[in-house]
C-alpha positions, 0 to 999 in steps of 0.5 A: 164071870162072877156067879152068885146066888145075887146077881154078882155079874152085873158087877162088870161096868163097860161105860165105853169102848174105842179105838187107841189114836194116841200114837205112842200107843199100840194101834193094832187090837188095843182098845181104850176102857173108860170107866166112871167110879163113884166112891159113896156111901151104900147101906150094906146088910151083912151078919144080920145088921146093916151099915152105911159102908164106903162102896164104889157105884154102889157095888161091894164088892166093886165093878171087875173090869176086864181088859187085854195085854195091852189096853189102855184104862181110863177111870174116872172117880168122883168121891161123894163119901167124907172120906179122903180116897184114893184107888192103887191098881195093884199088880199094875206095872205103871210104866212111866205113869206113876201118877196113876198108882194111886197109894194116898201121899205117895204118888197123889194127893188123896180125892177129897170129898166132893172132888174126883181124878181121872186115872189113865194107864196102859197094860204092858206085858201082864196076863192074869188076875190082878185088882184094884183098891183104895188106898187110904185108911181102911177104906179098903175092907169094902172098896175094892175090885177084880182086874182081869188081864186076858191075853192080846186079842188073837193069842191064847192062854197057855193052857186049855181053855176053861169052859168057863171063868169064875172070880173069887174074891176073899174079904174081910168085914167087920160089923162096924165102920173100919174107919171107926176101928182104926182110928181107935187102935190109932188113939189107944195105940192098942192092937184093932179090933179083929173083923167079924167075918170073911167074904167070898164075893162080899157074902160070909156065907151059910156058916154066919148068923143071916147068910144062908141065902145070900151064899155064893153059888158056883156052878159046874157041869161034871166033866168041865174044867173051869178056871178059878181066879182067887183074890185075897182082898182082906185087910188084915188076914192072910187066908187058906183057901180050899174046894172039898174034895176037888183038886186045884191046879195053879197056872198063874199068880199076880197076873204071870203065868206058872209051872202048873202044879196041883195042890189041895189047899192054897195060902194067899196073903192080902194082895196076893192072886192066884188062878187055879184050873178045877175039874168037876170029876166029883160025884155029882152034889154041892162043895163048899169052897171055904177059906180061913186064917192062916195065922202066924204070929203066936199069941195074937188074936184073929178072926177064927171065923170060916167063909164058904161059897157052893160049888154046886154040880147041875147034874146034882140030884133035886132034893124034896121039896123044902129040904137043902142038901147040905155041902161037903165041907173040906178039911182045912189046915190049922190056923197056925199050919205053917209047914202047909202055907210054906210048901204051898208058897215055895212051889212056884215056878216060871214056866220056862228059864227066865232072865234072872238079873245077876249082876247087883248094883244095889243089894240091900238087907231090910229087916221087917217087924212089929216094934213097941214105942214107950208112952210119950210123957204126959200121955195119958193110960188110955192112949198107951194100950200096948203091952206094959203101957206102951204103942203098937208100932212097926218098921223096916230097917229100925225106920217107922215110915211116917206119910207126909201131909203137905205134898205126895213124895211123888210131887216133892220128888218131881217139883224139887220140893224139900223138906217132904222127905229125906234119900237116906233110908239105910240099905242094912239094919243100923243094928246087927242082932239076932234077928229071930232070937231072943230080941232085946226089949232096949231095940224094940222102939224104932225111929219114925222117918219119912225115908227113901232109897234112891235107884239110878234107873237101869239099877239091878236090886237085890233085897234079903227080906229079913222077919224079925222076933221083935214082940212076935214073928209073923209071916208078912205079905209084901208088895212092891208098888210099879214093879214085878220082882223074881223071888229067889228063895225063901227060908227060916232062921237068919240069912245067912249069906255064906250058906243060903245063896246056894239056895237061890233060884236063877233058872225059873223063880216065880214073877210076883208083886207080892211076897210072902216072907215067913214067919220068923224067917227071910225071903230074896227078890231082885228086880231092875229098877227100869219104871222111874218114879216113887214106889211104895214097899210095904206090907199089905196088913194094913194095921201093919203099914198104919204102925209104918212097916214100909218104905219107898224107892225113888227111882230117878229118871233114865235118858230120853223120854221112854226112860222118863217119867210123865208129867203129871196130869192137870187134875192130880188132886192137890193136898 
């Protein structure tokens, strides 16, 4: 349940409920959700102005939808705004239904204005908070939305039941059309303008000019614990999040339960989930949930702004007439505290030992990094706003992933279509170099491609995500699309193979889609290539995947139909 001083729970939007009579699909306790999404523009007041931002039913942030393990969605989305749109349901696994996930050109053609596709897929073996966004452009800063994941109907959490649940979902707002902001960025090449504020559940809170009223509030009774279930849905920020003087402890993270352990402070990078259990045991008063940058890459600019909501005590004692008490306020980390954000990142653990894969097939080294491309000839200065007259780019293994136009990979992939895309995505760096050293200016200008890497299905895969010092390090939140992935181990400096690989976890690493590589360092995921289709591996900065710091694995299709991927619905949008 979402709380808030408006009605926030109103969000939720059930349109229908039935019976599964499809036979290829669990009969016993799943039920079928039908949604209707109408994606249109909605007048939105925030920091004291009102803009006409792209909503979905008029709702920002969006409808949450709640289903269990193993329920079955079907969404339907009309778009009435003029922009192209596409909804992805991160986290999702999409087993066999690629079609469904949504990243615009990849696996579908966007929704036009005027048009609509109905999305249908399955819950399989997912518990927790996952979520849904758009993904073309930057749509996203205002069209997105909680998934919830509750177990099978008769099973339970593996913890003591909250007395209640709360959604949080962090965001970021700019007082402008984020469409305007980065088609300008995209004209001059320059780095976007940073947003004017961050949301909790869409309201800055009282720290910004006009938002006083509108702050989230979250009621407890001392003595319960409830269940927080935290979202970073911002574009561009990686985000610390905090509740004054109360502890938290963590039980799951992109929709997979955890080893709890108890932290005062979280770190969540855009995409990233994490559910925490809060025990009201505080002197009865209000709180101030705050949450702000965690901002990595030295020199760049960001927004330095504080979002907060109230964790507000029932018992609280009533103030005078006319008089507010005002909250306590927490002690966040610095914005630049990366000793914070790392023991935060690496205390996760599976709950018991899991079936690490351990004979590789595939094992890839994928360097990730900003780059500068020079100024085109007879470009003019004002579309050359990079540092020395250059653009703003960005790349994985020296390849700047382009989007196609003309057909989604998938459908070029599933329909023979040549010429869309190339399978030659290299599986190390072209070029060996110190990766997080001084970096030489005459590497930094990567190679646009549209690039993939296939898997036969069943394939072990192994990545060492390398970061790289090309123009700056930055921590990187990275998100595989149709798969979970263990995440081994993580460290700073350059992998180094001889020595790191007595790091890795092979007992309980943590089960997540989205990782954090660190600033000026590596991170190591394997993950088995058992969900055929094309899937989208990128970082989930959005002005990151503009400047194309992303690839794709196509993962071709096993024995038999269960091994197979789908055919495509009759109303997949056409380019």
């Amino acid at each position: 349940m979402v709380v808030n001083s408006k009605p926030f729970c109103s969000f939720l939007l059930y349109l229908g409920l039935y019976l599964l009579s499809t036979s290829a699909m669990p009969k016993t306790n799943a039920t079928v959700h039908y949604h209707d999404f109408v994606v249109q523009a909605t007048p939105v007041k925030r920091l004291c102005k009102t803009h006409n931002s792209i909503t979905v039913n008029g709702m920002y942030p969006g409808p949450t939808l709640e289903v269990n393990n193993g329920d079955t969605l079907v969404v339907s989305v009309v778009n009435r705004a003029r922009y192209n749109v596409t909804i992805h349901w991160h986290g999702v696994r999409q087993m066999r239904t690629g079609w469904a996930d949504g990243p615009e050109f990849v696996t579908q053609c966007p929704i036009r204005p005027g048009g609509s596709y109905t999305y249908r897929f399955t819950i399989q073996e997912q518990e927790g908070t996952l979520w849904w966004h758009a993904h073309s452009s930057w749509l996203r800063a205002t069209v997105y939305g909680a998934l919830i994941i509750r177990p099978k109907k008769g099973d339970s959490y593996p913890f003591a039941k909250p007395k209640r649940e709360t959604n949080l979902l962090l965001g970021e707002w700019w007082d402008a059309n984020p469409i305007d902001v980065v088609r300008e960025a995209t004209r001059t090449g320059g780095t976007p303008n940073v947003s004017d504020a961050y949301t909790i559940n869409g309201q800055p809170g009282d720290l910004y000019n006009c938002s006083k009223k509108d702050t989230v509030i979250v009621p407890v009774d001392s003595g319960e614990t409830n269940l927080l279930r935290v979202v970073n849905s911002a574009l561009n920020q990686q985000l610390f999040f905090q509740v004054a003087n109360h502890k938290l402890t963590v039980v799951a993270a992109d929709a997979s339960y955890v080893k709890p352990f108890t932290t005062s402070v979280l770190m969540l990078g855009p995409g990233q989930t994490t559910d925490v259990l809060i025990t009201a045991d505080q002197a009865p008063t209000r709180y101030y949930i705050a949450a702000r940058a965690y901002a990595s890459a030295q020199g760049a600019p960001f927004d330095n702004t504080t979002t907060t909501a109230i964790l507000e005590y029932k018992s609280a004692p009533c103030p005078a007439k006319g008089v507010s008490v005002k909250p306590i306020m927490p002690i966040l980390p610095a914005f630049n505290d990366t000793a914070t954000a790392t023991a935060f990142t690496s205390s996760f653990r599976s709950p018991r030992q899991v079936p690490v894969p351990t004979d590789i097939d595939e094992n890839l080294f994928i360097t990730a990094g900003l780059g500068l491309n020079n100024c085109p000839p007879g470009s003019r200065p004002r579309n050359c706003q990079g540092p020395n007259g250059t653009r703003f780019a960005a790349s994985m293994n020296n390849i700047s992933f382009q989007l196609p136009s003309t057909f989604s990979l998938l459908q070029a992939h599933q329909q023979g279509i040549r010429g869309v895309f190339t399978s030659d995505f290299p599986a190390n760096p072209p070029l060996k170099f110190d990766y997080t050293g001084n970096v030489s200016r005459s590497i930094w200008q990567p190679i646009p491609g549209t690039k993939v890497y296939r898997l036969k299905y069943g394939a072990t895969v192994q990545v060492v995500l390398q970061g790289t010092n090309i123009f700056t390090s930055e921590n990187h939140p990275i998100h595989l699309h149709g798969y979970d992935f263990y995440i081994l181990a993580e460290g700073f400096g350059n992998f180094n193979p001889r020595k790191d690989t007595a790091k890795f976890n092979l007992i309980d690493p943590p089960l997540r889609n989205t990782a954090s590589l660190p600033v000026g360092g590596w991170t190591v995921i394997r993950f088995i290539a058992d969900n055929p289709g094309v899937w989208l591996f990128h970082c989930h900065l959005d002005v990151h995947i503009n400047w194309g710091l992303a690839m794709a694995f196509l993962v071709e299709n096993g024995v038999g139909e269960l091994e197979t991927l789908e055919h495509p619905p009759a109303d997949l949008p056409v380019c």
